[in-house]
C-alpha positions as CSV (number, residue, x, y, z in Angstrom):
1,X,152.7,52.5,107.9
2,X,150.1,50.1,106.4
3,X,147.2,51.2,104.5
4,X,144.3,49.9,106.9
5,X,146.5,51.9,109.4
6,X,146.7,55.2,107.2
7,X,143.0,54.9,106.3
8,X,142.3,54.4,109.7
9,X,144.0,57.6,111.0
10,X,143.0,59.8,108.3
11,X,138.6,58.5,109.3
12,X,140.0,59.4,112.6
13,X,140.6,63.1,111.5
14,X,137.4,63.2,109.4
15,X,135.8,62.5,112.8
16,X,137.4,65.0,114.7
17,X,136.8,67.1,111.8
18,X,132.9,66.6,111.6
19,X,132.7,66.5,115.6
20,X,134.2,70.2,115.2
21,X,132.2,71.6,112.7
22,X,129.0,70.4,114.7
23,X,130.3,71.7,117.6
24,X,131.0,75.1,116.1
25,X,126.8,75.4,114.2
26,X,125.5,74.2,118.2
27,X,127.6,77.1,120.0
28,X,126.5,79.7,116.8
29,X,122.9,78.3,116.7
30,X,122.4,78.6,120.6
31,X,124.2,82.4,120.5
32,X,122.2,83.2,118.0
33,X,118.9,81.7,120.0
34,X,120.1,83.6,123.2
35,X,120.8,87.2,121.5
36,X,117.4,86.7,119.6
37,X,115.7,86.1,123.0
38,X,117.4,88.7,124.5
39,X,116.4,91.5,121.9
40,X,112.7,90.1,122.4
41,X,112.6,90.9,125.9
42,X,114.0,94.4,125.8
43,X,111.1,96.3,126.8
44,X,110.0,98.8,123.8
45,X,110.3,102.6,125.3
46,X,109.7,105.8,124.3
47,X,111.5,109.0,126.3
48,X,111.7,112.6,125.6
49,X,115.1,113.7,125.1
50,X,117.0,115.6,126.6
51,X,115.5,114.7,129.6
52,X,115.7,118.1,131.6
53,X,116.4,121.7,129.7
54,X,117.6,124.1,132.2
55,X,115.4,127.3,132.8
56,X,115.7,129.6,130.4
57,X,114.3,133.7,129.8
58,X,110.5,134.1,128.7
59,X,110.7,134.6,124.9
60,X,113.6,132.0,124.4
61,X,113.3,128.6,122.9
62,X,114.2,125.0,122.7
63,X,113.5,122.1,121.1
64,X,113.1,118.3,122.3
65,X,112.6,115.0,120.4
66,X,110.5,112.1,121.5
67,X,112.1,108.9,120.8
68,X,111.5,105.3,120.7
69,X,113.8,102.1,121.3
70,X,113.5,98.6,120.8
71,X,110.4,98.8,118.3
72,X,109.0,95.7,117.2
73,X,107.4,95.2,114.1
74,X,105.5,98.7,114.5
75,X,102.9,99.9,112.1
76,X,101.4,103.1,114.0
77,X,102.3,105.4,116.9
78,X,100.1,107.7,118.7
79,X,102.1,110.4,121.2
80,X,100.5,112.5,123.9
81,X,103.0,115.1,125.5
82,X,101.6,117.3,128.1
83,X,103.1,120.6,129.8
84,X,101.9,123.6,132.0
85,X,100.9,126.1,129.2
86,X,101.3,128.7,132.4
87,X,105.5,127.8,131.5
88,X,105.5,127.3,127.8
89,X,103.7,127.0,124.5
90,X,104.5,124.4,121.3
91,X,105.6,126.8,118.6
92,X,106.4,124.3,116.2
93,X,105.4,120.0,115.9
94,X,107.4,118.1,113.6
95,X,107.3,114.6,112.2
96,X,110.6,112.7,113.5
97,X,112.0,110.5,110.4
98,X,111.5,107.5,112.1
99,X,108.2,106.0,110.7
100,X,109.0,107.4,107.4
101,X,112.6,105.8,107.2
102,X,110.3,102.5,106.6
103,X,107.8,103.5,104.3
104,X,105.0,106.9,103.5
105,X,103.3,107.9,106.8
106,X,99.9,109.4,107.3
107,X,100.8,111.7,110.0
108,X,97.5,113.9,112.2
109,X,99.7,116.6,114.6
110,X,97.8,118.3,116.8
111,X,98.7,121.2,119.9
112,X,95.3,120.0,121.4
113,X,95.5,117.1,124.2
114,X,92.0,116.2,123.2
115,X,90.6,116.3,127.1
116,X,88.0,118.6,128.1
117,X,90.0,119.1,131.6
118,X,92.9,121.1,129.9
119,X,93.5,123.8,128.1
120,X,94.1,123.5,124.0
121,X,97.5,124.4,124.4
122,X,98.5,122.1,127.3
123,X,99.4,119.1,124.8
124,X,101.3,118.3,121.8
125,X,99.2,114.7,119.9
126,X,100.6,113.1,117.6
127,X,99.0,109.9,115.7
128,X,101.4,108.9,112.9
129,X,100.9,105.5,110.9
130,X,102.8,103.7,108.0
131,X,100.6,103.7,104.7
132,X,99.6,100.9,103.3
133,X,100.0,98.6,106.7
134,X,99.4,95.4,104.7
135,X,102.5,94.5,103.4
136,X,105.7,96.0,103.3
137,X,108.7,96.9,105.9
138,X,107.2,97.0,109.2
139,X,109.0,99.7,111.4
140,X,112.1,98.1,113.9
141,X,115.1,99.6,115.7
142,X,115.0,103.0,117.5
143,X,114.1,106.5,116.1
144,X,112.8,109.7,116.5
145,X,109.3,109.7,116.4
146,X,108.6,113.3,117.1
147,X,110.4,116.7,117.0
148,X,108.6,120.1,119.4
149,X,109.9,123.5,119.5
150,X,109.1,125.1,123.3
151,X,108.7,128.6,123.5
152,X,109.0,130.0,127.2
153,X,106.1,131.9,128.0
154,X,106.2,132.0,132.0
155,X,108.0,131.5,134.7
156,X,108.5,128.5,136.7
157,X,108.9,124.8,135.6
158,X,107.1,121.9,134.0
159,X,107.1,118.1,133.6
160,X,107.1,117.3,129.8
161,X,105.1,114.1,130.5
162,X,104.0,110.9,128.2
163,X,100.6,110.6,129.1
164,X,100.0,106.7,129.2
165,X,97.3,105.0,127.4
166,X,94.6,103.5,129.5
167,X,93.4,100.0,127.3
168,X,90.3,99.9,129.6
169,X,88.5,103.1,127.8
170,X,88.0,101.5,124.5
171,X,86.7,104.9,123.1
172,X,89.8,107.0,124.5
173,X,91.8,108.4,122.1
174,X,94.0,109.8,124.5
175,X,98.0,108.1,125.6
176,X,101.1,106.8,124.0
177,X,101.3,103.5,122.7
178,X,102.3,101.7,119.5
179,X,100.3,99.7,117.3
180,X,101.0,96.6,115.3
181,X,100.2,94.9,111.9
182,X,97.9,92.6,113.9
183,X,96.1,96.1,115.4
184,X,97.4,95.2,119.3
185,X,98.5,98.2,121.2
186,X,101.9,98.0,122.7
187,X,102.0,99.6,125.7
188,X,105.7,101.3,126.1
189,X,107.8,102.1,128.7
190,X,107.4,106.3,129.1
191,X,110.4,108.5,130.1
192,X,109.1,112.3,131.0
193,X,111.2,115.2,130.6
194,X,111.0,118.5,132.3
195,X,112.0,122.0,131.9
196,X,113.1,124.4,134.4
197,X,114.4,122.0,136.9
198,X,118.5,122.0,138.7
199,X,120.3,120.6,135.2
């Protein structure tokens, strides 16, 4: 074998070579740009989970988190949980380690549902937000957001229900939604639980 004919061969294989390599960053780049894409559109959401607790005697307890998925660059939550306070009463309202995970909170809890038209004890509010929202980690991924301990205190059943935000009544401070750095609600999907329903 000549040398032009030996040089030529091995440029051949340096072409093959670099065609290869290109090939291989395109098919990354544009999995990449799909997955990224993908994870954009999945619709934020918070649920209560489990979703039903089976009926239980008056005087017994259980406990329910409230959950979010999909969060995107988060910096405050607010949650408003409502229940028939005929069925049962929030004995206990925790923080969920979510928000804290990325950096100190500043939760307020409340039992109250802050509307006139219910009783104090027909809501559980939470507004939780990440301290010092200016810089730092930003909250991402899926957590719990919020932990309630039921007590039974009647018979009968109740929706556990997200009560949604309404961005038309600027003064409202009622509703769930998530706030980012920019201050721009995000209005999540809401999945209600209930208690006292066929499990």
């Amino acid at each position: 074998m000549s040398e032009d004919t030996y040089f030529g061969c091995g440029m051949e294989r340096k072409y093959v070579l670099a065609g290869v390599v290109i090939l291989l960053i395109v098919l990354i780049s544009a999995v990449t740009a799909i997955l990224a894409v993908t994870l954009r559109s999945a619709p934020t959401v918070i649920r209560v989970e489990p979703e039903n607790e089976g009926k239980l005697a008056v005087g017994d307890t259980f406990v329910v988190n409230v959950t979010v998925e999909n969060c995107v660059n988060v910096i405050g939550v607010q949650v408003d949980l409502r229940y028939d306070p005929t069925v049962l009463n929030a004995t206990n309202i925790v923080e969920g380690p979510f928000l804290p995970s990325f950096r100190q909170t500043m939760p307020l809890i409340d039992r109250s549902s802050n509307n006139d038209t219910l009783p104090r004890s027909a809501g559980v509010y939470l507004a939780d937000s990440l301290r010092g929202s200016g810089n730092g980690t930003d909250a991402n991924g899926k957590g719990v957001l919020l932990t309630v301990t039921f007590k039974v205190v009647g018979q009968g059943s109740t929706e556990l229900q997200l009560f949604s935000y309404d961005p038309t009544k600027a003064s409202s401070i009622e509703g769930t939604y998530l706030e980012n750095r920019n201050l721009n609600n995000i209005l999540p999907e809401l999945h209600n639980g209930s208690y006292g329903g066929s499990s």
